[in-house]
Every structure is written in structure tokens, then in C-alpha cells.
C-alpha positions in Angstrom: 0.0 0.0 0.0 1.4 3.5 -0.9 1.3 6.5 1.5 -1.0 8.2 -1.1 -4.1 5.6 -0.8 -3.0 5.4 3.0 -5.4 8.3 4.2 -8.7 7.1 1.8 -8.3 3.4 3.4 -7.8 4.7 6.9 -10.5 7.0 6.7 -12.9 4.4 5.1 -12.0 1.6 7.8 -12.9 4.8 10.7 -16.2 4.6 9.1 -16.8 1.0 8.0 -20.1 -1.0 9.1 -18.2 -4.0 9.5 -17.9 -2.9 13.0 -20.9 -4.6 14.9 -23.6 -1.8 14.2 -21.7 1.1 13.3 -23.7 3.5 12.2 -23.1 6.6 9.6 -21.6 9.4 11.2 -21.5 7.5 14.9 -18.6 6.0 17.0 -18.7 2.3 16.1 -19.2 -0.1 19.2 -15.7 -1.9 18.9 -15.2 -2.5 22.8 -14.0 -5.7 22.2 -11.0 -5.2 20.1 -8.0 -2.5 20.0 -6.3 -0.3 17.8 -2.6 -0.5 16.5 -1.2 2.5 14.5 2.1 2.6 13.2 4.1 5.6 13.0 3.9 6.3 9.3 -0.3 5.9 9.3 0.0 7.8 12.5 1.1 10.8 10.6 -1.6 10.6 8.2 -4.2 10.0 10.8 -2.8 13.2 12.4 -4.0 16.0 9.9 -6.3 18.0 11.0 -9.0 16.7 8.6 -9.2 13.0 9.8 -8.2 14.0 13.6 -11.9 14.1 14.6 -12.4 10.2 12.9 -9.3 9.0 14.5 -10.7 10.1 17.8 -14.0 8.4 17.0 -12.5 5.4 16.1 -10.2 5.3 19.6 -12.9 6.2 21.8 -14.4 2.9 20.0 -11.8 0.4 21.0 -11.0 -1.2 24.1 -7.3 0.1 24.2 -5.2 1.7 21.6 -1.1 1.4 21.0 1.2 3.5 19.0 4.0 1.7 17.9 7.2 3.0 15.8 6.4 6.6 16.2 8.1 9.7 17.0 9.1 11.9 19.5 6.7 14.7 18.1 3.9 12.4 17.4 3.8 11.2 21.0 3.5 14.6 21.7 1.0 15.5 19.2 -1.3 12.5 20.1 -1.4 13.3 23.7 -2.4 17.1 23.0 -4.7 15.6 20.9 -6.1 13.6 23.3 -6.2 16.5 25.9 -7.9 18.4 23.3 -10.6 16.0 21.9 -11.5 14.2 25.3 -11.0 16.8 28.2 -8.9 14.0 29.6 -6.3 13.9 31.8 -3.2 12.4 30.4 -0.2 10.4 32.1 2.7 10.2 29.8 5.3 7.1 31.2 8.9 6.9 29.5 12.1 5.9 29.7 14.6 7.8 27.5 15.2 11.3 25.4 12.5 9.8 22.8 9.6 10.5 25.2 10.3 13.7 27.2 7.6 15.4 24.6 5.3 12.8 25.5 6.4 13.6 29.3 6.0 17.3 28.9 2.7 17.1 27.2 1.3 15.2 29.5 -0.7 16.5 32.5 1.4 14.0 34.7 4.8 13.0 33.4 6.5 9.7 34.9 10.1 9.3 33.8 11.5 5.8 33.9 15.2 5.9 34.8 17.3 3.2 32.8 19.4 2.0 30.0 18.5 5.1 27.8 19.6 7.8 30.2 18.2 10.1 32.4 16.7 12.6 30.1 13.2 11.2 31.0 13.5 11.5 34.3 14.7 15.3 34.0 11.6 16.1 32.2 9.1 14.5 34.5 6.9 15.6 37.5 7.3 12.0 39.2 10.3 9.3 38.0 11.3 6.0 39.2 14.9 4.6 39.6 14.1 1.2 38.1 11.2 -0.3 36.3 11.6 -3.5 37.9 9.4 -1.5 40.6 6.3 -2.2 39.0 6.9 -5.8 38.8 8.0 -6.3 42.5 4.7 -4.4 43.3 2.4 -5.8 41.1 3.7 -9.6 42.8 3.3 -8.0 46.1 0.0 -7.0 45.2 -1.5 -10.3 44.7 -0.2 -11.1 48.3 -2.0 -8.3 50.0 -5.4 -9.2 47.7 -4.9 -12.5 48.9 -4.8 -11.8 52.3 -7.8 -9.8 51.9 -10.1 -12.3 50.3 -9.1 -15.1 53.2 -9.1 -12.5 56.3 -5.6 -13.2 57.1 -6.1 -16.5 57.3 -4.2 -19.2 55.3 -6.9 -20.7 54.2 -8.1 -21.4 50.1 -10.2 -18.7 48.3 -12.4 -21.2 46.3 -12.4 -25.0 47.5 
């Protein structure tokens, strides 16, 4: 597929009925599946003339990632996004790619690591290590544990 047709078959899959009961002009009902954009249909989806159907079509789906994309267009999608929605955003990174995305963001996280600390010198909030999350998220199940069973050793379901 060329870059030219790119923005006609974007824009004509945002609007497709093949997406349980989408109706003209409406946010289809996608809840059950997500979104993946690459970088270079990103760009496209960015103009200002198919912004408000690439908003549509992400309030549609359960989740939505944006892989292989810039420094600018992770900036430019969470303005977007502050724009569109009223939302508040959280930008998360890890290196000098993301401090737009960081700086953007209502609430920057910077992730210090193997890419330098350029992240974490943009941010509001910044963690030493990533391997944080996954010590707390073990941890986690521990407490939640605990709280089904009262304390107690005892099974959840016998």
C-alpha cells in the first residue's frame, strides 16, 4: 500500500459498518478489540481533517497502542487527546524519545534506565528502576490474597 491511498483506506475503515452496528456518522461499538497504528499511518491520521475520525474510532476500542512513532507524534497525540476528550493524560517513558510525550502530559513519569536520564529530568514523578512495578504488582497479589481469606491461610475457592 502507498502513502497516497493510506489516508482514503484509513478514513474508510474509521467509518466502516463492518464494525458490529456502526452507524453513519457514529462511534462504532468496537469495545472488544483495539487499535494498532504505526508511525507512518499515525502521521496521516494526524492531519487535522481526519483527527476528529481518529478520535472516534479510539474512543471505539478497548485500548489503543502506538508503535514506531516519533518523538513529536507522542506529543502531538497526547495534545490531541487532551484536546478531543477533556482528559487527563499520564505520559510514562524511559529515554530522550519520550520527554515530549512527558512534557505534554498533565502527569509526566520518567523511567530511569538504559536510555539515560533525560526522562526523568523532564518528568513531574520518576522511578529509579522499572523493575518497581513488577516487585509491586507480585506484592500486590499477596495483600489481595490476604484480603479475600481475612488473614487467614486458608483457600479462596475449595
Amino acid at each position: 500500500m502507498s502513502m497516497r491511498k493510506a489516508p482514503a483506506t484509513c478514513c474508510s475503515l474509521m467509518t466502516s459498518h463492518h464494525c458490529s452496528g456502526a452507524v453513519e456518522g457514529e462511534a462504532p461499538s468496537i469495545n472488544k478489540v483495539g487499535l494498532v497504528i504505526e508511525g507512518g499511518a499515525l502521521a496521516l491520521a494526524l492531519k487535522p481533517e481526519h483527527q476528529d475520525t481518529l478520535m472516534k474510532l479510539c474512543n471505539a476500542c478497548k485500548s489503543v497502542v502506538c508503535c514506531r512513532v516519533s518523538p513529536m507524534q507522542k506529543a502531538a497525540v497526547t495534545k490531541l487527546v487532551q484536546a478531543k476528550c477533556g482528559a487527563i493524560t499520564l505520559g510514562i517513558g524511559d529515554g530522550a524519545n519520550d520527554v515530549g510525550m512527558i512534557q505534554a502530559a498533565h502527569i509526566g513519569v520518567g523511567i530511569s534506565g538504559r536510555e539515560g536520564r533525560a526522562a526523568v529530568l523532564a518528568s513531574d514523578f520518576s522511578f529509579a528502576q522499572f523493575s518497581f512495578y513488577k516487585n509491586w504488582a507480585f506484592n500486590m497479589t499477596y495483600v489481595y490474597f490476604a484480603f479475600l481469606t481475612g488473614g487467614a491461610a486458608a483457600q479462596v475457592a475449595s
